[in-house]
C-alpha positions as CSV (number, residue, x, y, z in Angstrom):
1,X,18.4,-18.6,32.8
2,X,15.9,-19.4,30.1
3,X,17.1,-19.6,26.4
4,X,16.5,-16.8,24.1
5,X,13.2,-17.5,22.2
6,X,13.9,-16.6,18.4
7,X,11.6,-13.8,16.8
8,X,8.7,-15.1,14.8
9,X,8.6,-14.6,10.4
10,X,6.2,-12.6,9.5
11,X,3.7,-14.5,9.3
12,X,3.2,-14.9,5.5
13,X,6.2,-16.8,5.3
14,X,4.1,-19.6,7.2
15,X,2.3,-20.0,4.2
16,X,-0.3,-22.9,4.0
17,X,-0.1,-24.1,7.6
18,X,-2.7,-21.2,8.5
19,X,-5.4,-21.5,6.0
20,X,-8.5,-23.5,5.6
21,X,-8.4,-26.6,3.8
22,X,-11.3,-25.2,1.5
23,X,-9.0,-22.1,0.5
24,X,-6.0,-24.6,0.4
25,X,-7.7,-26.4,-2.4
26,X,-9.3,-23.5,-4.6
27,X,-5.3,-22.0,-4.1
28,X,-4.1,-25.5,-5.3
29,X,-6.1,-24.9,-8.5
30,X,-4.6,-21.8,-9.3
31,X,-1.6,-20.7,-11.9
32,X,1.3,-20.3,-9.6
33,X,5.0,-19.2,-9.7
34,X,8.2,-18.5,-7.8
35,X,7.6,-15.7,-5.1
36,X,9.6,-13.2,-4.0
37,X,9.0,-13.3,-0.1
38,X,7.3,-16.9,0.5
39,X,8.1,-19.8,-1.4
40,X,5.1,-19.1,-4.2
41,X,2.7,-16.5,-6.0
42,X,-0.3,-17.4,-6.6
43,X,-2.6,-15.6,-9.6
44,X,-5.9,-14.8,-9.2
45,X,-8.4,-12.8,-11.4
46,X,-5.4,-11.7,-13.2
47,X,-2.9,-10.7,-10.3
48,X,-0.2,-12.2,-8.2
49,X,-0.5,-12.5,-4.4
50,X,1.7,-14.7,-1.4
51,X,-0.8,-17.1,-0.3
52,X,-2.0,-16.1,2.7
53,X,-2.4,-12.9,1.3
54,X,-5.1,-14.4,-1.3
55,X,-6.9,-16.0,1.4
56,X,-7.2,-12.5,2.6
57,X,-8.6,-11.1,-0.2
58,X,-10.8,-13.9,-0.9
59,X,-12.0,-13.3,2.5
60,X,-12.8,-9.7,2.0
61,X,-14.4,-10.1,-1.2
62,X,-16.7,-12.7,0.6
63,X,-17.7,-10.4,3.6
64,X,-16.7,-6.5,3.2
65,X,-20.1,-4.6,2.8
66,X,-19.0,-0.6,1.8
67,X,-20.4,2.4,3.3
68,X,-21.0,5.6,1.6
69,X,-18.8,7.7,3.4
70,X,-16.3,5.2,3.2
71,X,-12.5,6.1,2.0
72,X,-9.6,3.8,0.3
73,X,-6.2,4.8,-0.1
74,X,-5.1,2.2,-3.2
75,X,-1.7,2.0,-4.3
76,X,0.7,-1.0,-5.7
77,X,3.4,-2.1,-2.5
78,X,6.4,0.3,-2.6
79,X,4.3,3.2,-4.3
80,X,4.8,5.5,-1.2
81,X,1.6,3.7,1.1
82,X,3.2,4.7,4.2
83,X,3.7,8.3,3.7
84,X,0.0,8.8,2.2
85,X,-1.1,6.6,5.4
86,X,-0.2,9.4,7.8
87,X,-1.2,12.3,5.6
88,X,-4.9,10.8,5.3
89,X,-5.3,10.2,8.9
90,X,-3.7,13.3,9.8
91,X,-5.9,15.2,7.6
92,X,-8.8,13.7,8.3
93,X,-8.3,13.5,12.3
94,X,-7.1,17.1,12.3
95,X,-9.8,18.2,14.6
96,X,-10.5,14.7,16.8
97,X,-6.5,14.7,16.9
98,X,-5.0,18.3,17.0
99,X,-1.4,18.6,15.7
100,X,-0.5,20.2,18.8
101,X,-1.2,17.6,21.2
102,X,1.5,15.3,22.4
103,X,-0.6,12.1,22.6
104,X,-1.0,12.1,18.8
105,X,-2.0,8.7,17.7
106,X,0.7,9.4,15.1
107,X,3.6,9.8,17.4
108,X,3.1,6.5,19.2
109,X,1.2,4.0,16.4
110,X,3.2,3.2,12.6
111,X,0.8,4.3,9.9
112,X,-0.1,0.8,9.0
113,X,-2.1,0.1,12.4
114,X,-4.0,3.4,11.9
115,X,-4.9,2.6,8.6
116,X,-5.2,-1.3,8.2
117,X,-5.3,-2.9,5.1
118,X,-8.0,-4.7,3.7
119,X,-6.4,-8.2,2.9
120,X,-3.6,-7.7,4.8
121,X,-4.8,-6.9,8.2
122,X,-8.3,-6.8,8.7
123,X,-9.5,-10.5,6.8
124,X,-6.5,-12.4,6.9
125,X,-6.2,-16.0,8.6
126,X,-9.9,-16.2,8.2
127,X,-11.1,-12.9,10.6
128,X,-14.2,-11.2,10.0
129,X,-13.6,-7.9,11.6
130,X,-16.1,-6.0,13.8
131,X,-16.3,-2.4,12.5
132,X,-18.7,-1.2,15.5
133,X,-15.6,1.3,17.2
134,X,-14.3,2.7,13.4
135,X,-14.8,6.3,13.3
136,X,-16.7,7.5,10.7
137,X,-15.5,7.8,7.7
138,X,-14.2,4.8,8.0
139,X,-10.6,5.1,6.3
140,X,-8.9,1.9,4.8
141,X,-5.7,0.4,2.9
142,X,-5.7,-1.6,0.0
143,X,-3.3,-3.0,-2.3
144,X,-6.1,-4.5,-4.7
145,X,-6.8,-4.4,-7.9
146,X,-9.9,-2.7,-8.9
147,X,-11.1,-6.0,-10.5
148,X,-10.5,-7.8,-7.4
149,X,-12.4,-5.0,-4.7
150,X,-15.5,-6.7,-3.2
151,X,-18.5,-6.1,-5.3
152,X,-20.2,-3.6,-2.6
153,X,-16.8,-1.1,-3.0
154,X,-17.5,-1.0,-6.7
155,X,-20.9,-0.7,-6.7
156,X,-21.1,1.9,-4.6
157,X,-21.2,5.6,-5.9
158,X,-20.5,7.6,-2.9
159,X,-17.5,5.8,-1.0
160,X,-14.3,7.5,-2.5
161,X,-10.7,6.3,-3.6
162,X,-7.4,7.9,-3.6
163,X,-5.1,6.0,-5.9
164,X,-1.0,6.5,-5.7
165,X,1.2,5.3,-8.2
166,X,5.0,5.8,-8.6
167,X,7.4,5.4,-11.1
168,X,7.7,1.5,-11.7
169,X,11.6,1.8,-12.1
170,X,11.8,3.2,-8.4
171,X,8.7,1.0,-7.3
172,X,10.8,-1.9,-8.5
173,X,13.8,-0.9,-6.5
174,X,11.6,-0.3,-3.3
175,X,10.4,-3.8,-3.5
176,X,13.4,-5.5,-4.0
177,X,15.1,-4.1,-1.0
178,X,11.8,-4.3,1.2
179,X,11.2,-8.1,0.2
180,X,14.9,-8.9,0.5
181,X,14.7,-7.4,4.1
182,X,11.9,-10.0,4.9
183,X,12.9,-13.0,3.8
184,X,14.5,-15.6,6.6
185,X,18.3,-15.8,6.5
186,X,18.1,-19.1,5.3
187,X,16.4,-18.0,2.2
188,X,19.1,-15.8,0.8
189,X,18.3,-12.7,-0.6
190,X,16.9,-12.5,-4.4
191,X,18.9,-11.5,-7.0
192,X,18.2,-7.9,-8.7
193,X,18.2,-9.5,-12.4
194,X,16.2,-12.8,-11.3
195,X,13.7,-10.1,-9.7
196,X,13.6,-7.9,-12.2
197,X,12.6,-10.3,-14.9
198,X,9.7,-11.3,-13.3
199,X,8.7,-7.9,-12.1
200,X,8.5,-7.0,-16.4
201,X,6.7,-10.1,-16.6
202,X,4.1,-8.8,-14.3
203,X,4.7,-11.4,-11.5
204,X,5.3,-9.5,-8.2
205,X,3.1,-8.7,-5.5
206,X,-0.5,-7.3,-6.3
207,X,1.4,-7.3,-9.9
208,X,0.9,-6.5,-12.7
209,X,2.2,-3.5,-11.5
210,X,1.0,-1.7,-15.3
211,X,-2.4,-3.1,-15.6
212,X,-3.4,-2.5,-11.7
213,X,-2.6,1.4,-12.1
214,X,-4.4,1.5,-15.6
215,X,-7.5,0.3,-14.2
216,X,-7.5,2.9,-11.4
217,X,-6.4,5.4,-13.9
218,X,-8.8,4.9,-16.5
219,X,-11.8,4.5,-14.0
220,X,-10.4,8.1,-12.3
221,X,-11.6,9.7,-15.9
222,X,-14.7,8.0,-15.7
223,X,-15.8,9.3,-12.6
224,X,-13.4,12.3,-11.1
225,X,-16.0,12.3,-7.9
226,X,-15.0,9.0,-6.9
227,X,-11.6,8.5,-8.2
228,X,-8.5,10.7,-7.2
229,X,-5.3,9.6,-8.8
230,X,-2.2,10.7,-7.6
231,X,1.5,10.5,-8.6
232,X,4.3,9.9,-6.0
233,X,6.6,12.6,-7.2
234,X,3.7,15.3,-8.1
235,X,2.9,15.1,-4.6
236,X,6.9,15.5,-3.8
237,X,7.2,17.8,-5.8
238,X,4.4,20.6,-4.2
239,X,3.0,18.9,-1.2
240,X,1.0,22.2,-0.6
241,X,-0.5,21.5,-3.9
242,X,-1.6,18.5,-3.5
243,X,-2.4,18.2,0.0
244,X,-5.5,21.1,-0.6
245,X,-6.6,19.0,-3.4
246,X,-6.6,16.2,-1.3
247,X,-9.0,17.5,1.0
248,X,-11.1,18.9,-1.5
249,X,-11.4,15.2,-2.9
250,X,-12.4,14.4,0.5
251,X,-14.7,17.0,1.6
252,X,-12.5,18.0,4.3
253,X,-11.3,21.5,2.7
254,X,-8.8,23.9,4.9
255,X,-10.6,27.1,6.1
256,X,-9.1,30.4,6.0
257,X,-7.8,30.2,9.6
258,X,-6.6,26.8,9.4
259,X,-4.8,27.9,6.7
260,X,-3.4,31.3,8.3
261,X,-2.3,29.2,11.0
262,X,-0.3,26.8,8.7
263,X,-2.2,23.7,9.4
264,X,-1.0,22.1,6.3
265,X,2.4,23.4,6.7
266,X,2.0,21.3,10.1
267,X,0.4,17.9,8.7
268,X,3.5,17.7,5.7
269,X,6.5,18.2,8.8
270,X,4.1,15.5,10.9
271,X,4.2,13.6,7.9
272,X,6.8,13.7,6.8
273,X,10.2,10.9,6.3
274,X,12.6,12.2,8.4
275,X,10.1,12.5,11.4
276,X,8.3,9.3,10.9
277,X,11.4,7.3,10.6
278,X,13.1,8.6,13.8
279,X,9.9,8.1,16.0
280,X,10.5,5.2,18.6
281,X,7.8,3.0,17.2
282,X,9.2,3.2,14.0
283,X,12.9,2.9,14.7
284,X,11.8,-0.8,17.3
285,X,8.4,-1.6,17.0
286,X,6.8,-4.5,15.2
287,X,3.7,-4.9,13.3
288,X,0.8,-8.1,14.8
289,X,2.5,-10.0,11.3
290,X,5.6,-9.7,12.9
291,X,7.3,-6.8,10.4
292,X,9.5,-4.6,12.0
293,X,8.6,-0.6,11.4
294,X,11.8,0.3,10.6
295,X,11.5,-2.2,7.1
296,X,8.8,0.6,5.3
297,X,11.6,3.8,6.0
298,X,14.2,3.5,3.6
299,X,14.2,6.9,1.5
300,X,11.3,8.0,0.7
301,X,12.9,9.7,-2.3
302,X,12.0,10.4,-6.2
303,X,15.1,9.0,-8.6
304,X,16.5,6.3,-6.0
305,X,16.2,4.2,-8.8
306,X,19.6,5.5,-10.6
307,X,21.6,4.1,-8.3
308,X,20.9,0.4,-8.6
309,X,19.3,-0.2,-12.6
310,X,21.8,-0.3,-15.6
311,X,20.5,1.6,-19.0
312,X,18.9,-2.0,-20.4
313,X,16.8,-2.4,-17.4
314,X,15.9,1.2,-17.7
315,X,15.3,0.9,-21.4
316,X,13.4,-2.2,-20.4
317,X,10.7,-0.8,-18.1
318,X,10.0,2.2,-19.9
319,X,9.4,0.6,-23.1
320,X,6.8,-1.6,-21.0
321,X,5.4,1.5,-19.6
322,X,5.3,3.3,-22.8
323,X,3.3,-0.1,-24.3
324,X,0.9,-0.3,-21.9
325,X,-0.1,3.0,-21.4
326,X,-0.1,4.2,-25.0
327,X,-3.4,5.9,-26.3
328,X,-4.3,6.5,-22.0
329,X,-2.6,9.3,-21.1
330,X,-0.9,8.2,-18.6
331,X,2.8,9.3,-18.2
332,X,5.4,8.1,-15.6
């Protein structure tokens, strides 16, 4: 019988064997410290990325040209991506893709290959993706900060962003576990205190986690036609709520009849944790980067931080918060 062949990583923890030697020695050039899932982060225009992760972004800024009817879901990792994911293609796909029917692209795809990232999916290892079969609007992922979106997103005055944040204590919880569940066996997993001192010191990924909400909060006063910013537990709290303003946001409002036939009742139980996380291709299936689905279920909850920070690290992060937020407005 043959021998078992092992799994592959995923494939950022190849690191510097996959990019091109001109990105190899820009990256070499660049302020760098230790990461949390491959061996280094690497900071550019301000914020900290894995390496092949940069040369996705890099890649993107290069070649991404926007359209007007465009639409980016933005978020820090671990603010509740997934979730949002499913919600905006549900909601947007609700007549292409009736809730009813059983072939739902929902039911047999995780919400990260429905709704690819940016740097993560679409430009990394050097691709140049061809756009031609994207439905219009053409919905997207990103983890970037708004300094670091290619020139054409900014510019443009018509494409529209929904930005989720979380609470950074539970964001900082998420990430430890998710990043501990990636790294190889040999690795060893990261210690919560090493972790947490570098997540305060704004080195984690896409970090730091304050000034990449700020931006998007601060821009989402400036322009309240472009910019939606939404909180993780608002949107918990009264997913009714927020859900309709969603779609208002995105000029896909609920009619009366959708509404008298609980269509958004239908899109939140669709949506929601407990059904996305016991789906088959969540529970076994992989990602092309070679994450398993099952790593982005854990809980899905408000508060989970409670359970794992002591009252120092909690007195530690929301002093930060408090700091960097003062005079904006912006509570979490």
């Amino acid at each position: 019988m043959p021998s078992e062949i092992a799994p592959l990583p995923p494939k950022y923890l190849q690191e510097e064997e996959i990019l091109a030697q001109e990105c190899k020695d820009f990256i070499s050039t660049l302020p760098k410290q230790k990461g949390w899932l491959s061996s280094h982060l690497y900071q550019y225009q301000g914020f900290w990325y894995p390496v092949r992760h940069l040369q996705g972004v890099i890649s993107c800024q290069k070649h991404f040209q926007v359209q007007d009817s465009d639409i980016f879901l933005v978020s820090t990792p671990k603010s509740g991506t997934t979730w949002l994911k499913s919600i905006m293609f549900t909601l947007l796909n609700r007549t292409r893709y009736p809730l009813t029917t059983k072939n739902h692209p929902l039911l047999s795809n995780n919400p990260h290959d429905l709704v690819p990232f940016l740097e993560i999916k679409l430009y990394v290892d050097n691709q140049i993706p061809d756009f031609a079969t994207f439905p219009c609007p053409r919905l997207f992922s990103t983890h970037l900060p708004y300094v670091s979106l290619p020139k054409s997103v900014q510019k443009s005055s018509s494409c529209k962003i929904v930005y989720l944040c979380r609470d950074p204590k539970d964001i900082f919880v998420s990430l430890w576990h998710f990043t501990n569940k990636l790294r190889l066996e040999k690795m060893g997993s990261n210690s919560i205190d090493e972790v947490f001192e570098m997540f305060c010191k704004g080195i984690s990924l896409f970090g730091p986690f304050w000034d990449h909400v700020l931006e998007y909060w601060n821009l989402s006063k400036e322009d309240t036609d472009k910019v939606f910013f939404l909180k993780f537990e608002d949107f918990k709290a009264e997913p009714a709520v927020y859900l309709r303003r969603l779609a208002e946001f995105l000029d896909c409002k609920f009619t009366e009849e959708e509404e008298k036939l609980g269509i958004m009742d239908e899109i939140l139980k669709l949506c929601s944790f407990d059904n996305l996380s016991s789906l088959e291709v969540n529970m076994n299936g992989k990602l092309s980067s070679g994450e398993e689905n099952k790593v982005f279920f854990r809980h899905g909850v408000v508060g989970d931080w409670k359970n794992y920070l002591d009252a120092e690290m909690v007195e530690k992060i929301d002093q930060i918060s408090e700091l960097k937020f003062n005079g904006s407005g912006l509570v979490l």
